[in-house]
Z-matrix of the N, CA and C atoms (Angstrom, degrees):
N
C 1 1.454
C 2 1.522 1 111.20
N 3 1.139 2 93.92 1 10.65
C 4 2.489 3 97.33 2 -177.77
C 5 1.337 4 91.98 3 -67.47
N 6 1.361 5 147.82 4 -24.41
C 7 1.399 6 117.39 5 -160.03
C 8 1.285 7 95.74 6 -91.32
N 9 1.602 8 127.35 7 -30.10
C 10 1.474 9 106.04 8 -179.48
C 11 1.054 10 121.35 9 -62.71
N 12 1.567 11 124.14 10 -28.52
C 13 1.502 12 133.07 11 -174.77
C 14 1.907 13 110.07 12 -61.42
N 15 1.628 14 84.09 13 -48.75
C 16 1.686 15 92.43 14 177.12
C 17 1.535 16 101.73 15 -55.75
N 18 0.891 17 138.47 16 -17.19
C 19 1.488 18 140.19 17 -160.46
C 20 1.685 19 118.11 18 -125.41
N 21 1.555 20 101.02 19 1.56
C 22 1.594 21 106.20 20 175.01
C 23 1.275 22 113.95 21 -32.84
N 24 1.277 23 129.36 22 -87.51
C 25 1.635 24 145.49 23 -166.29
C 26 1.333 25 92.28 24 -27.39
N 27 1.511 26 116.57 25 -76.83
C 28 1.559 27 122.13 26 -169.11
C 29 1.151 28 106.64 27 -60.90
N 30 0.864 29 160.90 28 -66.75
C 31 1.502 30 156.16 29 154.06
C 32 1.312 31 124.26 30 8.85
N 33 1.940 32 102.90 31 -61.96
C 34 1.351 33 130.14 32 164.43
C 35 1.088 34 117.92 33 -46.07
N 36 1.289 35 112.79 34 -43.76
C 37 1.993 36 118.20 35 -166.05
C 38 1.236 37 98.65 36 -69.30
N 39 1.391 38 99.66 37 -50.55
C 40 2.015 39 101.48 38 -166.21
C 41 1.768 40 94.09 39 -66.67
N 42 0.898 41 116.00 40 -59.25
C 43 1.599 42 88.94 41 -165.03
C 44 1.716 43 113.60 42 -59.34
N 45 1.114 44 117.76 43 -12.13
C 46 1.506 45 126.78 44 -156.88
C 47 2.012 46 95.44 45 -84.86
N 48 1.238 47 92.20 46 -25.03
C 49 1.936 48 111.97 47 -169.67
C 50 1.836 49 82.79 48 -93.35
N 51 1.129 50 137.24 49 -82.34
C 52 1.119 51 127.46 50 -177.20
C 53 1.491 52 132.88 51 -64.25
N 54 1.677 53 107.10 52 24.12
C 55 1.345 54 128.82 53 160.60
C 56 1.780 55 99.29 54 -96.48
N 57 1.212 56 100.51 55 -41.67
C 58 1.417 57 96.83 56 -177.33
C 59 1.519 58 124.94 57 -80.56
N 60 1.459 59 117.27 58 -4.44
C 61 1.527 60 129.94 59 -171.59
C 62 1.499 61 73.93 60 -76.45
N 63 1.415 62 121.64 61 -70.64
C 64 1.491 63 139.91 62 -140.22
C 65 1.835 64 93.61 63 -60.38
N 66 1.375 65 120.30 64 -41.71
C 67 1.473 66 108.60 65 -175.84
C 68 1.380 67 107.59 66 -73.75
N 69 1.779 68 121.77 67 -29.50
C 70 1.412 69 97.39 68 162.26
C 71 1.180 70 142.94 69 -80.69
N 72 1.205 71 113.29 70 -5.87
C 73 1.558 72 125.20 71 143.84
C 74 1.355 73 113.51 72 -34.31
N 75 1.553 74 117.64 73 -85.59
C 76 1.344 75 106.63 74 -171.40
C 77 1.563 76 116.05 75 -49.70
N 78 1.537 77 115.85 76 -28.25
C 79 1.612 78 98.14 77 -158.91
C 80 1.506 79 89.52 78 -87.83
N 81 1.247 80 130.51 79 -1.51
C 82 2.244 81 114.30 80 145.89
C 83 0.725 82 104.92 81 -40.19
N 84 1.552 83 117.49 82 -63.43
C 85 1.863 84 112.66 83 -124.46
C 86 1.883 85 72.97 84 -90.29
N 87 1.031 86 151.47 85 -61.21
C 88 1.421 87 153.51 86 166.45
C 89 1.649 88 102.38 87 -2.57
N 90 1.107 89 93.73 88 -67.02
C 91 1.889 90 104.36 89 -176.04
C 92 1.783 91 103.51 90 -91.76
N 93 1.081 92 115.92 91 41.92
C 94 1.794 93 115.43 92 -179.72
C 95 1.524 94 90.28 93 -4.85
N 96 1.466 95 104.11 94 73.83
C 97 1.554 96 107.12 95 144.26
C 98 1.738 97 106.90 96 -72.21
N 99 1.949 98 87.55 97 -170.39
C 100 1.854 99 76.39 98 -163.03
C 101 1.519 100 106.64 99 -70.53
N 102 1.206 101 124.17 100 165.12
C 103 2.041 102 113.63 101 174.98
C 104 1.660 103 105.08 102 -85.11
N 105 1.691 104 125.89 103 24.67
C 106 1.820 105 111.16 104 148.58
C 107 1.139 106 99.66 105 -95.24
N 108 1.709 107 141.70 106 -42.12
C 109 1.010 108 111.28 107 147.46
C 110 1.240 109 169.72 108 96.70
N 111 1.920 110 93.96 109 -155.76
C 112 1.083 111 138.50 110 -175.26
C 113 1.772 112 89.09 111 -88.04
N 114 1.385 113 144.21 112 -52.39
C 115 0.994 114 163.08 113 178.15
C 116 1.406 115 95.80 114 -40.98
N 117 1.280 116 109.76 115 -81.84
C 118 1.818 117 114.90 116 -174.16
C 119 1.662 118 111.21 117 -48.31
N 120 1.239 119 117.44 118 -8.77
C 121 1.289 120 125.18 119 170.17
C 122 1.043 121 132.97 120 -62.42
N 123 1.865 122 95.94 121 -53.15
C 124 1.338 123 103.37 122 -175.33
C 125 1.331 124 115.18 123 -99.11
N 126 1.590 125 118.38 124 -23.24
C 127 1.552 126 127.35 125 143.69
C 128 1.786 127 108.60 126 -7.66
N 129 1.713 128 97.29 127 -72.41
C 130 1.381 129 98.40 128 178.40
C 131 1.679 130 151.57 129 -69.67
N 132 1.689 131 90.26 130 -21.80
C 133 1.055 132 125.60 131 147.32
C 134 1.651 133 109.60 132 -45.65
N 135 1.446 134 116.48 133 -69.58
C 136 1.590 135 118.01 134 -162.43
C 137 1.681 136 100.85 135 -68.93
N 138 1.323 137 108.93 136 -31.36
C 139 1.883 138 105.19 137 175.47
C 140 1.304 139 109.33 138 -72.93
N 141 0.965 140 121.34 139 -24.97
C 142 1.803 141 117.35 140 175.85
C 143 1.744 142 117.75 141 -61.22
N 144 1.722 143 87.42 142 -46.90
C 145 1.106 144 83.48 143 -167.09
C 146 1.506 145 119.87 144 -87.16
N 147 1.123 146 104.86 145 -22.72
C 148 2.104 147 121.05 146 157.09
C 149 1.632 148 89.59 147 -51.54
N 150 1.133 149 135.60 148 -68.23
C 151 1.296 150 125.41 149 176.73
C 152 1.816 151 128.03 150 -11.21
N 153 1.821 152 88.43 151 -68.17
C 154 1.884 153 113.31 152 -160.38
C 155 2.052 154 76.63 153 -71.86
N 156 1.293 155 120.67 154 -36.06
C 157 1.629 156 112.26 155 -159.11
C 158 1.666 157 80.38 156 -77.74
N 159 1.211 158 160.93 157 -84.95
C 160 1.231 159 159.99 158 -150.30
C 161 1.420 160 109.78 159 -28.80
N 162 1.607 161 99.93 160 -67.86
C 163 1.640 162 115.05 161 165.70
C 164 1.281 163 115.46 162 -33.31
N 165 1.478 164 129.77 163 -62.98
C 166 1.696 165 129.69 164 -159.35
C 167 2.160 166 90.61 165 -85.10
N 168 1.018 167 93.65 166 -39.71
C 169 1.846 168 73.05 167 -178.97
C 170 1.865 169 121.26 168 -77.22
N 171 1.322 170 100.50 169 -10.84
C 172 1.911 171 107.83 170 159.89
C 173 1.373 172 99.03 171 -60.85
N 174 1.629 173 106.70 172 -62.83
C 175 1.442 174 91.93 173 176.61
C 176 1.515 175 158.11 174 -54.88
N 177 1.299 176 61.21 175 -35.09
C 178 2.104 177 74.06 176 161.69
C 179 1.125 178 130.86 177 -76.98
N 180 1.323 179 100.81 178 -45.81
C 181 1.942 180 107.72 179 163.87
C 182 1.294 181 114.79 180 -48.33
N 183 1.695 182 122.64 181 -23.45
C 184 1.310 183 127.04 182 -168.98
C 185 1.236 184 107.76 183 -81.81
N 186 1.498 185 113.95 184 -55.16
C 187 1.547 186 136.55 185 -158.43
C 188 1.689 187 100.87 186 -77.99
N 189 1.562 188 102.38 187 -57.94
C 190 1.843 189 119.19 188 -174.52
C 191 1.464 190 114.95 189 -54.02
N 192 1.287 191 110.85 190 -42.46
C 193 1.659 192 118.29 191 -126.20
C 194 1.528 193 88.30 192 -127.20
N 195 1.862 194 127.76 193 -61.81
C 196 1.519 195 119.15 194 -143.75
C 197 2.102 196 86.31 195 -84.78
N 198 1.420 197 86.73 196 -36.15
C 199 1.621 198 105.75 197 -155.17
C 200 1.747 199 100.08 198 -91.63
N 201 0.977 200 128.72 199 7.64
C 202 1.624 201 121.37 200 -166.10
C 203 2.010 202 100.28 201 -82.70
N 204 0.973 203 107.09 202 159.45
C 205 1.451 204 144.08 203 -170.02
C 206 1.696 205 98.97 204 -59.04
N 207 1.381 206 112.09 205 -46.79
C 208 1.681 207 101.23 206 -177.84
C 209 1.843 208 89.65 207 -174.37
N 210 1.571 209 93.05 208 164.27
C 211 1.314 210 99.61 209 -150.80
C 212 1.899 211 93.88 210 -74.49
N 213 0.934 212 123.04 211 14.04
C 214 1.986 213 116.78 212 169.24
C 215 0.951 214 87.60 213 -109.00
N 216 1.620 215 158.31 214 -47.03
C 217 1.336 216 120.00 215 174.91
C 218 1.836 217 119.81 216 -52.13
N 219 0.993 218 121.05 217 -42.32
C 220 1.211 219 133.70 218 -176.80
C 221 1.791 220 116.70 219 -67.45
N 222 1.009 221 114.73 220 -36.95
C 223 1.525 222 128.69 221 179.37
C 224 2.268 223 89.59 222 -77.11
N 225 1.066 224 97.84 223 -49.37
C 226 1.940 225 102.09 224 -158.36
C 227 1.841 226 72.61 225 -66.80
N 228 1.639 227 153.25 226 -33.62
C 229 1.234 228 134.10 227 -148.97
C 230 1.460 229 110.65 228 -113.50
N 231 1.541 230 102.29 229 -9.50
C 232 1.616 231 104.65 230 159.96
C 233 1.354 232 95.16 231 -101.29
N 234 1.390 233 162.41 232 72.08
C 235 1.176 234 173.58 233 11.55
C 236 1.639 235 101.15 234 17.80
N 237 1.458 236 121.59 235 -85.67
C 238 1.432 237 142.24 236 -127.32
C 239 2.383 238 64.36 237 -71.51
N 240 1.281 239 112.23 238 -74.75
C 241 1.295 240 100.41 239 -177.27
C 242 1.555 241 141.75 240 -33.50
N 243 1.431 242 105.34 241 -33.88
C 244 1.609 243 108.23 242 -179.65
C 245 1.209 244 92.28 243 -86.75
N 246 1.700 245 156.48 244 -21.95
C 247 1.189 246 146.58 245 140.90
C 248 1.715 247 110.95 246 -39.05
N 249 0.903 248 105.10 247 -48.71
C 250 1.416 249 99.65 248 -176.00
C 251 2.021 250 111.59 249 -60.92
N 252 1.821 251 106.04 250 -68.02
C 253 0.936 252 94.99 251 177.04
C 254 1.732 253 122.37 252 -32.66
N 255 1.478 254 115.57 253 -63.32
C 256 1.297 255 129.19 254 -150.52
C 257 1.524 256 93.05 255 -38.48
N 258 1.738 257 120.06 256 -54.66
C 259 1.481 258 107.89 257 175.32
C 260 1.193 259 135.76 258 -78.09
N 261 1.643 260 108.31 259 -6.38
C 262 1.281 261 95.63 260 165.61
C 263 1.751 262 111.18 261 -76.60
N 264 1.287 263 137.52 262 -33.16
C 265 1.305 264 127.70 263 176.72
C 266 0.855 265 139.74 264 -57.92
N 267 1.521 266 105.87 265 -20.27
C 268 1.610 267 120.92 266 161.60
C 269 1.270 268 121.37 267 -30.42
């Protein structure tokens, strides 16, 4: 988990910016603005956050996988990831 740490601040911002997509979301649907929108909202919302997920899995592939200690750490951490994707695509 060192690369997220190396990467706190930035990390922080993006979720801190896609805390704030998400509150203007609700204050649409709050004010039944129109629902395109409310749509382009969460559009942006969902690219942000494919974004912050893009970011932490470069990293891991970087840190886990190119850079790991021996090739079973690296095989067991492209594992822990294609577990991961599979639910994130859901």
């Amino acid at each position: 988990m060192a690369h997220t740490i190396k990467e706190k601040s930035k990390i922080t911002a993006r979720i801190n910016r896609i805390k704030g997509q998400l509150e203007a979301v609700s204050k649409a649907i709050e004010a039944e603005q129109d629902c395109y929108q409310v749509m382009q909202l969460i559009a942006s919302s969902r690219g942000a956050l494919n974004g912050l997920m893009a970011e932490v899995i470069e990293s891991h592939i970087r840190e886990h996988i190119v850079h790991s200690e021996s090739k079973k750490e690296a095989s067991e951490s492209a594992e822990d990831l294609i577990d991961v994707m599979k639910s994130f695509l859901k």
